[in-house]
N, C-alpha and C positions, 0 to 999 in steps of 0.2 A: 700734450695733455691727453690722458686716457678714459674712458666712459667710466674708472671706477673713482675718480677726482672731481670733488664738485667744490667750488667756491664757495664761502660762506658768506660774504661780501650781497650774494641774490643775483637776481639779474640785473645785464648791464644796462642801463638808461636808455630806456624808451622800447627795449627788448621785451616781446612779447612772446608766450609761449609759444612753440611749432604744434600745431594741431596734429595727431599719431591718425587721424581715417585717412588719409588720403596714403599710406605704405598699408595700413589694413585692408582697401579695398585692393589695392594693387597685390597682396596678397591671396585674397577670396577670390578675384581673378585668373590668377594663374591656377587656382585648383580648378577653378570651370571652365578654363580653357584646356587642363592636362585633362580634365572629363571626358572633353569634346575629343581626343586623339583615338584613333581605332585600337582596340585589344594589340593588336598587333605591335604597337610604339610603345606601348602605355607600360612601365615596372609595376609590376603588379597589377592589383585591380586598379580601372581606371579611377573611381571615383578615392582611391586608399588617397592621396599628396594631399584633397579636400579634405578630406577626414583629418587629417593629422593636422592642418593649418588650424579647423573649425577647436580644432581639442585645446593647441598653444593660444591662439588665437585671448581666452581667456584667461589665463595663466599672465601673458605678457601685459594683460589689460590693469590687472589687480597688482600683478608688483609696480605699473609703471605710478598705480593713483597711490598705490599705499607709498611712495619713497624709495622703493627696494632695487636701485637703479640698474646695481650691478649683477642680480637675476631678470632682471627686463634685458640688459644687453646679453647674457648668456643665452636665454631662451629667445632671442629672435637671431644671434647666429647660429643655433642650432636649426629655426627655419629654414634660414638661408640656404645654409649646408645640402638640407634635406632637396630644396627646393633645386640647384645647383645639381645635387647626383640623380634627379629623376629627371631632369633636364636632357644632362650628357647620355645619359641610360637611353632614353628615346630618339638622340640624334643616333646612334648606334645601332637602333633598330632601323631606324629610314637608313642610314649606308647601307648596313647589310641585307634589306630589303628592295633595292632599287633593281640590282641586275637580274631579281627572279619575278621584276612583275608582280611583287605581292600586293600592289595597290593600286587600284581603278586612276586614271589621270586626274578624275576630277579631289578624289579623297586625297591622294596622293599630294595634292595642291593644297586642300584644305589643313592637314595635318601640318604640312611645311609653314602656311602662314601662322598655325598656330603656336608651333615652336619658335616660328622667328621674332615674334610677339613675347613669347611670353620669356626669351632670353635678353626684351628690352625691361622688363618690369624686374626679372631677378638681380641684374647685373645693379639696375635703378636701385633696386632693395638696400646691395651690397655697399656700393656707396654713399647711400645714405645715412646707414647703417656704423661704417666704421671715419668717414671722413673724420677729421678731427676729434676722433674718439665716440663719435657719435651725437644724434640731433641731442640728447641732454645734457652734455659736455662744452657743445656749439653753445647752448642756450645761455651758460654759467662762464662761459670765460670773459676775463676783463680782455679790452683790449679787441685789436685783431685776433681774429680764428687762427690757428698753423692747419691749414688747410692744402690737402693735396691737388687741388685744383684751385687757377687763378679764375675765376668769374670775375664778367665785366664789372658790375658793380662793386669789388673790391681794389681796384686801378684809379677810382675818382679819390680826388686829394681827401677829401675829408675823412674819407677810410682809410690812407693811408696814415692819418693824424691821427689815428683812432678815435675820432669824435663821429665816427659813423658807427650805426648800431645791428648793420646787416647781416646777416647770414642765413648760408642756402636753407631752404625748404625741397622737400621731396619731389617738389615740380624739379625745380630745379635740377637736382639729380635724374627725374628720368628724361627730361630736355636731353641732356648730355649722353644720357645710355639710347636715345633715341637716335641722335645725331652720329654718336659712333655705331649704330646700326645700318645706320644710311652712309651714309657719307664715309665711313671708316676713317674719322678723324674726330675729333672734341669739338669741331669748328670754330668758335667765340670763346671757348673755354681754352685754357693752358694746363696743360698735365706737369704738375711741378716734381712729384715723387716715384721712385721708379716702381713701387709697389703699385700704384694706381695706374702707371705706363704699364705694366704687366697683365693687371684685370682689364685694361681696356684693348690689348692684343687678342686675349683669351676671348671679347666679347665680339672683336672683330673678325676671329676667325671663327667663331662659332656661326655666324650671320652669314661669312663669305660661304661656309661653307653647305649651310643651307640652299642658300641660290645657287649654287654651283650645280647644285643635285638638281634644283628643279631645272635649270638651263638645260642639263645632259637628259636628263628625263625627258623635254620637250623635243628633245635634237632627236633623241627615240621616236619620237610619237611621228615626228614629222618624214 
């Protein structure tokens, strides 16, 4: 099932809507943390990724109240996107500025925890975002989810029965993008689809490759 299919049927029994502030804040976040990155990492002006979140930000608010599901899912993977190529754009400036010393150890540090962060809240984004076509598509389907991830709560029998009425919220997904940032693994989660096994290599090497820099950078210093 795809974000532009919605059941007429309503929601399924005892399904309560997914509240949208908790991917908004995780959103205005990563603009004020790509703020916090020195000129030097930042595409563009630092505060531009804030600007353009603050501008869709309302755009994706009014299609999501007015009904307009399938400009709300367009317009927040166009965030995504956006958020994703100023991401990589920045790790690219921390590579190619590591071996000329372009940055004090202590900034140096701070800029890397900031990218390692905010590639848990993007990646969170992304899966929330398209899992099962996404949170308004989760909301409206009968039945179990076709969910690219197995979460524990969908393994107890009575979700297998389909008389459970679960599914993830956005905790949920940055739980999981938190854990494959740590751990470089889903830990309690199960990666069913190879599409989801692919974002979450991309998330793990993006992280690996963060602490890699700060490690050799350290190895520098010392």
């Amino acid at each position: 099932m795809n974000s532009e299919q919605t059941v007429g049927s309503g929601l399924r029994p005892e399904q309560e809507h997914e509240p949208r502030w908790p991917a908004a804040v995780a959103l205005i976040a990563v603009g004020f943390m790509y703020w916090g990155l020195p000129e030097e990492l930042s595409v563009g002006p630092r505060w531009l990724l804030l600007a353009i979140i603050l501008v869709l930000l309302a755009p994706m608010a009014i299609t999501h109240r007015s009904g307009r599901y399938r400009l709300n899912h367009l317009l927040a993977l166009i965030v995504d996107a956006v958020l994703t190529l100023f991401v990589i754009g920045s790790l690219i400036f921390l590579v190619q500025g590591l071996p000329s010393h372009r940055e004090a150890p202590g900034a140096l540090l701070r800029s890397a925890a900031g990218l390692w962060l905010t590639n848990i809240l993007v990646f969170a984004l992304w899966y929330w975002r398209l899992d099962a076509g996404g949170p308004h598509a989760r909301e409206y389907a009968t039945g179990p989810i076709d969910s690219a991830f197995l979460f524990p709560q969908m393994t107890r029998p009575e979700a297998r029965s389909g008389g459970d009425s679960w599914s993830p919220h956005f905790v949920d997904y940055l739980f999981l993008a938190f854990n494959t940032s740590t751990a470089f693994s889903p830990t309690d989660t199960a990666v069913l689809s190879r599409g989801a096994k692919l974002a979450m290599m991309a998330q793990s090497l993006i992280s690996l490759l963060i602490l890699a820099l700060l490690a050799a950078r350290a190895v520098n210093i010392l």
